[in-house]
C-alpha positions in Angstrom: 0.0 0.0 0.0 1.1 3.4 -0.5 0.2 6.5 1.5 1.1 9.9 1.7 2.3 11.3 4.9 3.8 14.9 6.2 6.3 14.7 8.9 6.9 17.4 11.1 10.1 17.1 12.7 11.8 19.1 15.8 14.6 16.8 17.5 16.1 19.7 19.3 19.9 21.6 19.8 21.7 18.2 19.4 19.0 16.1 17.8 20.3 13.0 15.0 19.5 15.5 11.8 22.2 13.4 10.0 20.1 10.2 10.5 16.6 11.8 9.7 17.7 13.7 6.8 19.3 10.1 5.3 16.2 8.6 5.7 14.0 11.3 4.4 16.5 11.0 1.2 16.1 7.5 1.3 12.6 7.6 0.6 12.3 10.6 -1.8 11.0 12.8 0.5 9.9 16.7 -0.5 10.5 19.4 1.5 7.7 22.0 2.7 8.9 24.4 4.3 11.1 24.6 7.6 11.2 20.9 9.3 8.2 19.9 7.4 8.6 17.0 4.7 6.0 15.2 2.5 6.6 11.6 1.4 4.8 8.8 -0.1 5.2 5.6 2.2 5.5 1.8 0.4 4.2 -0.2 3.0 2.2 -3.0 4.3 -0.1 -3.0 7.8 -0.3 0.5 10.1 1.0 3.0 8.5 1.9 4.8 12.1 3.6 1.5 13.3 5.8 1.4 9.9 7.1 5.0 9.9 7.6 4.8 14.0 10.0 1.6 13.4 11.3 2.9 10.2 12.5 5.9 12.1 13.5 3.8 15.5 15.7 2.0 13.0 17.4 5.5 11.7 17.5 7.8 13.4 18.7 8.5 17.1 15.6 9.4 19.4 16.4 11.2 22.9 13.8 12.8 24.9 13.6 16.3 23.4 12.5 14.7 19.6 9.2 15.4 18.5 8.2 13.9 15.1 4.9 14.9 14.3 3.0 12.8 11.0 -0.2 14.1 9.3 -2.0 11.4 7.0 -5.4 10.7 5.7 -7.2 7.7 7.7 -8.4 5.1 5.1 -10.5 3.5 7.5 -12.6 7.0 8.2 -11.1 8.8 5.0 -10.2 11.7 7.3 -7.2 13.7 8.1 -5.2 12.8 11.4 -2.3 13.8 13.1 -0.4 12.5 15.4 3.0 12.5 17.4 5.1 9.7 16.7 7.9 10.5 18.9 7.6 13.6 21.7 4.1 15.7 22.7 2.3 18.7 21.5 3.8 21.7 24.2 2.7 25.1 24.7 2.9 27.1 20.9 4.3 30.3 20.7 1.3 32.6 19.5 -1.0 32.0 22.9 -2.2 34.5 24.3 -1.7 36.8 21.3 -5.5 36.5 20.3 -8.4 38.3 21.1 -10.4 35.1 21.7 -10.5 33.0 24.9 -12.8 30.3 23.7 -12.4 26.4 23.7 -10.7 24.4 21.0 -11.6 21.6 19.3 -9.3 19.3 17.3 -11.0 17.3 15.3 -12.0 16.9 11.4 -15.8 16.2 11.0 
């Protein structure tokens, strides 16, 4: 099966770029701005379980990675997003709006 995937990538000061930016050439990968990358993925089963061991394989994870993949669902045919490596932390523009109100993340 193949699927197309955007990886997000932040693995900090003294992160394994070396090792991600090999595999990201391995596999043809586009880039999309600043640590963003768009590839098509050749696999078989979970498509989140191939690219987390495909990466575990490559590419040196300490605590401070975050590797963040966006990819349409086939089961749902809807967009997700999730990290693959690290956690979502507090993003720079908060508190800049005029608007206090809840957020929801989620694609109906």
């Amino acid at each position: 099966m193949i699927s197309t995937v955007w990886i997000s990538y932040d693995l900090g000061v003294r992160g394994d770029y070396e090792g991600l930016f090999a595999w990201l050439d391995d596999h043809e990968a586009k880039e999309c701005g600043d640590s963003i990358a768009l590839l098509k993925c050749s696999h078989s089963g979970d498509l989140i379980e191939w690219i987390e061991s495909e990466l575990r394989s490559a590419v040196e994870i300490n605590k401070k990675a975050r590797i963040y993949v966006i990819y349409r669902d086939r089961s749902t045919n809807k967009n997700k997003g999730k990290f693959i490596f690290g956690k979502r932390k507090a993003a720079a523009w908060v508190g800049f709006g005029a608007s206090a109100g809840e957020n929801v993340d989620e694609e109906d």
